[in-house]
N, C-alpha and C positions, 0 to 999 in steps of 0.2 A: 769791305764786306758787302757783298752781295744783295739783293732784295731775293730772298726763296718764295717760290710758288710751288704748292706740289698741285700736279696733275693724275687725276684719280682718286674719286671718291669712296674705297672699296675697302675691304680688309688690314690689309695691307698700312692702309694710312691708318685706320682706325686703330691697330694695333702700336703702330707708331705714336698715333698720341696720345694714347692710355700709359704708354711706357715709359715717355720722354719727358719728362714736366715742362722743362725749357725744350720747346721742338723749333721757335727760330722761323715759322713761316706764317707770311701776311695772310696768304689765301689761299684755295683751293680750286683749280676749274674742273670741269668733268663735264663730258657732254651729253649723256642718261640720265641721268640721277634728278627728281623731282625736290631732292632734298634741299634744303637751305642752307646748313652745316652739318658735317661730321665732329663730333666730341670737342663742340666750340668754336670749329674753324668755320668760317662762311666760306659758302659755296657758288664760285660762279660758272658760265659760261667761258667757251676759252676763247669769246672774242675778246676777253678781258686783257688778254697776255699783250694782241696786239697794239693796245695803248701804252706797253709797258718801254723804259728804253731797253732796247736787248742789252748796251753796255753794262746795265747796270741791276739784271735778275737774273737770276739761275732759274728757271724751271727743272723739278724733281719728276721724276717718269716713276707713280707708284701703281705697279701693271705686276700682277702675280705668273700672266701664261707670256710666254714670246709671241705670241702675235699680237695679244694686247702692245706690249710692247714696240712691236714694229710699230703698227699703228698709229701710236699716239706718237713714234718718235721722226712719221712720215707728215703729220701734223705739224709739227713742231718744224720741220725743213720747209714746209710749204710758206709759213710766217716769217722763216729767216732766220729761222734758230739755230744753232752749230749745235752739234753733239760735241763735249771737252769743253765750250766755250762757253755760252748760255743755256744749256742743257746734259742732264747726269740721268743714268738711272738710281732706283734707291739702291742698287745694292754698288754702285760707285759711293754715294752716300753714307752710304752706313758701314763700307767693308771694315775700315777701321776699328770702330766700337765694335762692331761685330767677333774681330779675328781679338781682341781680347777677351772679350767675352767666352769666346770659344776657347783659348788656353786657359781663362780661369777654371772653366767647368771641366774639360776635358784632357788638358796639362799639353795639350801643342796646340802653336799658331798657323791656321789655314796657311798655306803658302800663296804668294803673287801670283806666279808664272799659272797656278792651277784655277786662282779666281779669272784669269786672262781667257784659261781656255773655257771656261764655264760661260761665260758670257758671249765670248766669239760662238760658240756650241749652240744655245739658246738664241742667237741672232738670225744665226744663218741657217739653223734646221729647218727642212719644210716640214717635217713632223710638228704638229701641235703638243708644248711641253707646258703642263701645268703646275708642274713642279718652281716654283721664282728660280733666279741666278742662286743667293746665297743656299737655298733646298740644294740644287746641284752641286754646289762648292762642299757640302757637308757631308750629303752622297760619294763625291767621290774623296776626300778625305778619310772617310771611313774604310773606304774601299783599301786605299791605299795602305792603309794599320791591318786589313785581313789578307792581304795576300799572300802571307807567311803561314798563315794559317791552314788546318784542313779544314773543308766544311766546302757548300756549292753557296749560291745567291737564290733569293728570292723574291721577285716584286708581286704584291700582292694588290691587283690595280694598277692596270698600266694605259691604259686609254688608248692609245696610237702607236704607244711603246717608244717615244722620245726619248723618255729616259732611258730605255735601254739602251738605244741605239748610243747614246751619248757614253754609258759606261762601259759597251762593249767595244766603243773604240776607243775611248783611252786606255782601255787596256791593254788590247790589242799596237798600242802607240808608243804602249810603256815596257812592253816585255813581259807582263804579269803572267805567272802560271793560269793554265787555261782552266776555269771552272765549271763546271755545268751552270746555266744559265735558267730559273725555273720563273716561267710568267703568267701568274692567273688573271683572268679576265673575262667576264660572261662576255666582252664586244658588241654587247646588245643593250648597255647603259647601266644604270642601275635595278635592283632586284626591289623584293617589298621593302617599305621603310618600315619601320618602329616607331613607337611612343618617342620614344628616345631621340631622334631623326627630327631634320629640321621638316616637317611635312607642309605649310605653309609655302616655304619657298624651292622646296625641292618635289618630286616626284619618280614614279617610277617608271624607267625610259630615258631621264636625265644621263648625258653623257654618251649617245648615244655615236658609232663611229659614224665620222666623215666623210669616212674611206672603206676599202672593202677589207676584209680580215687576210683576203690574198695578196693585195699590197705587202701588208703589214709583214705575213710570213716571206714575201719576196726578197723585200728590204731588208733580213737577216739571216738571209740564205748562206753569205759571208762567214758566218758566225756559228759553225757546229755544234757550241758547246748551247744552243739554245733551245731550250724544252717548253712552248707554248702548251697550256692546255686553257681551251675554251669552255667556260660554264660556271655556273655559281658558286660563290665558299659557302660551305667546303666542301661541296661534291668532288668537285675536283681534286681535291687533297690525298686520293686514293692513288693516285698516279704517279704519286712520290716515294722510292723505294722506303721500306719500314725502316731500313737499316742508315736511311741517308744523315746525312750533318749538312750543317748551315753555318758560317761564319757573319754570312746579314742575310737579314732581313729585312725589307721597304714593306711596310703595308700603306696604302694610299687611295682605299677604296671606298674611303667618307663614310661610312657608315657602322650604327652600333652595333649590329649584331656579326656581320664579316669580321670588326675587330676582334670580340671575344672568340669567334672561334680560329681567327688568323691566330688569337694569342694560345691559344690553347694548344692547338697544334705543332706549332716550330717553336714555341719559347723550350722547352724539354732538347729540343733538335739541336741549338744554337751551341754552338760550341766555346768553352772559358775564352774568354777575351773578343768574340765576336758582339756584333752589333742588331740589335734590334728599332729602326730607324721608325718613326711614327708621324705623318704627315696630320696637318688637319686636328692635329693636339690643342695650338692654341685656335681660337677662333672670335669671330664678331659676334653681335648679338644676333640671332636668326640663323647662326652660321652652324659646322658640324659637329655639335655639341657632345652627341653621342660620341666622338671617338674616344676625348677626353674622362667624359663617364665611364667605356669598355676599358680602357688605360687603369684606372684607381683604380675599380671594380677588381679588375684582373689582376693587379699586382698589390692590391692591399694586404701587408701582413709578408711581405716576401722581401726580402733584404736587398735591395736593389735601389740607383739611383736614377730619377727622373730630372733627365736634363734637357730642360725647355727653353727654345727660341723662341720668340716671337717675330724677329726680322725674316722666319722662313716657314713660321708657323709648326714647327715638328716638336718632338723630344725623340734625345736620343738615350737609349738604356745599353750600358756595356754591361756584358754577363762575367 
């Protein structure tokens, strides 16, 4: 057995050891963080690792976007670290417990070959995806239960549109009937916060692109069935025919008040057995607190199940 180190002092970990009682790791390094521990674990520098025998540690990669990810896992080669040998990501880590997890609540197991492509997808995309691997594996599992379905998609908060890009080709890869593709996003960061909203560690402007929004529409020029409209929820929501259906939904736009009227709007739209997917459900302390609030808020009293991840941060609700 191994000596585990997880690397990354963020979310992600913190969610893991609220969750796990037996979590199995000496230490933590992170190379930001002023802190000393996350929820008991001490906190070092990652010159720490180098002391360590590689034979005989696994380093954990707990990185939520893909270029964290890269990052830390360019890090980790520079020391001498193997990726497979002395170093995992959490969601090699956790797929396991995870893909039960997920047939307990949801009555199917994530498949292999689809977590294979979530990860390669997430690796190799130049797009910035802040969505983690297991977020993707769950996305498009869902995906793959609505395809039989009538109804179009909708991501609500797309940042660079990673994720699109990522579910419009595997569909495209799989044969799936072509859907109309709906993506809102002001591309100018986030709007006003609320009470509600982490305003301490967040602001407005947060999230702001990268890149230019003609990229963006470049990049899925491939992709007809795609309906971009740029601007705040729910202005933008008039742009969707009255008459349309939805089999999913993504909302992923952090914040409380986008949620209640994201929910307000397409939960009526969502068609029986579709999917309403909710990012930033679970969170840390200082974290998106409001979504979780706009979530009970909006569904208190209405006969529906909320099924919550922590390994990806979401709930997922079938209608």
């Amino acid at each position: 057995m191994k000596k585990l180190v997880a690397w990354g002092a963020n979310k992600l970990l913190y969610l893991y050891l609220s969750n796990e009682e037996k979590n199995g790791f000496s230490y933590c390094v992170d190379s930001f963080t002023s802190e000393k521990s996350i929820h008991g674990l001490t906190i070092s520098k990652p010159d720490a690792l180098s002391s360590e025998d590689k034979d005989t540690v696994c380093a954990v990669i707990f990185a939520v976007s893909n270029t964290a990810m890269r990052a830390i896992g360019s890090e980790l080669n520079k020391m001498g670290f193997t990726y497979g040998k002395n170093y995992l990501y959490f969601s090699d880590y956790a797929f396991s417990s995870f893909k039960q997890r997920f047939f307990d609540r949801l009555g199917w197991h994530p498949e292999e070959n689809l977590y294979r492509y979530a990860l390669s997808f997430n690796l190799n995309s130049i797009r910035p995806i802040h969505t983690s691997v297991l977020g993707t594996v769950t996305f498009l599992e869902c995906l793959k239960k609505v395809t039989h379905l009538v109804g179009d998609i909708a991501e609500i908060g797309a940042f660079e549109c990673g994720n699109v890009l990522c579910a419009l080709n595997f569909m495209s890869a799989n044969g799936f009937p072509e859907k109309n593709y709906y993506v809102f996003d002001s591309f100018e960061g986030f709007g006003d916060l609320s009470s509600n909203d982490p305003t301490e560690s967040s602001k407005k402007g947060d999230y702001v692109l990268e890149t230019s929004l003609q990229r963006i529409q470049d990049s899925l020029q491939m992709f007809p069935q795609t309906r971009i409209t740029k601007g705040f929820v729910p202005s933008t929501f008039p742009s969707v025919p009255k008459d349309a259906k939805f089999s999913l939904v993504f909302y992923d736009a952090d914040l409380y008040q986008p949620a209640l009227d994201t929910f307000d709007f397409f939960w009526d739209k969502i068609v029986d057995g579709g999917f309403l997917i909710i990012h930033d459900y679970e969170c840390e302390p200082g974290g998106f607190k409001g979504v979780s609030k706009a979530t009970e808020e909006f569904f208190a009293g209405k006969k529906v199940c909320l099924h919550s991840f922590y390994e990806n941060t979401m709930v997922i609700i079938r209608k």
